[in-house]
Phi, psi and omega in degrees: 000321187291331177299331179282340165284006181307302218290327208093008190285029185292350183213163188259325153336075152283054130269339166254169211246142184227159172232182171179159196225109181239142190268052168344263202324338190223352158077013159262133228203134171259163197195141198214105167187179173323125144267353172239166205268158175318325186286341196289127149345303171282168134238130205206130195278154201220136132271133206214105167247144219254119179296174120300116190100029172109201139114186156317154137288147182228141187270126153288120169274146161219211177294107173312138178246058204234181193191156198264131183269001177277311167249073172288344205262340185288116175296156010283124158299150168323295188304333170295295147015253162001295213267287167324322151287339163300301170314311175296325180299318172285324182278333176327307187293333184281307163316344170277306192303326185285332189270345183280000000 
C-alpha cells in the first residue's frame, strides 16, 4: 500500500501541501496531510503512517496542527500549521529509527 503513495498521490486536495517520507527497503511510508474536509472552519494536518505489506493507514497521534480558515492570517496560519507538523513527522522518524 505504501509504494502507491510514493508518487505523492495521498489526498486528492491539491490545493494543500503534503510531505512524505518513504522507506523503499521496508516498502513503507510516512505522511504529512489533510485530515479535515475543506468546508470545516478548523482545518487540520494529520500524521499517517502507510505499514509495509499493506494493511490500514494508521493516524500517528501527536501535537495538533490546525489553523482557523475564518483567521487566516491570524496565528497559528496554515503555513505555521504546516511547518510544526513537519517537526512532529521528523522526531517521529528519529524515534522510530532508535528502535530499528
Amino acid at each position: 500500500m505504501a509504494s502507491r503513495y510514493a508518487s505523492g498521490l495521498f489526498f486528492e486536495d491539491r490545493r494543500r501541501p503534503i510531505a512524505q517520507w518513504f522507506n523503499p527497503a521496508l516498502n513503507a511510508a510516512l505522511l504529512v496531510g489533510i485530515e479535515t474536509s475543506a468546508e470545516w472552519p478548523v482545518q487540520r494536518f494529520g500524521l499517517f503512517y502507510a505499514p509495509a505489506g499493506g494493511g490500514d493507514v494508521i493516524k500517528v497521534h501527536t501535537n495538533t496542527h490546525e489553523w482557523f480558515t475564518r483567521t487566516p492570517k491570524e496565528s497559528p496560519t496554515e503555513e505555521e500549521a504546516f511547518a510544526a507538523a513537519l517537526v512532529s513527522a521528523e522526531s517521529f522518524l528519529h524515534v522510530e529509527m532508535d528502535f530499528l
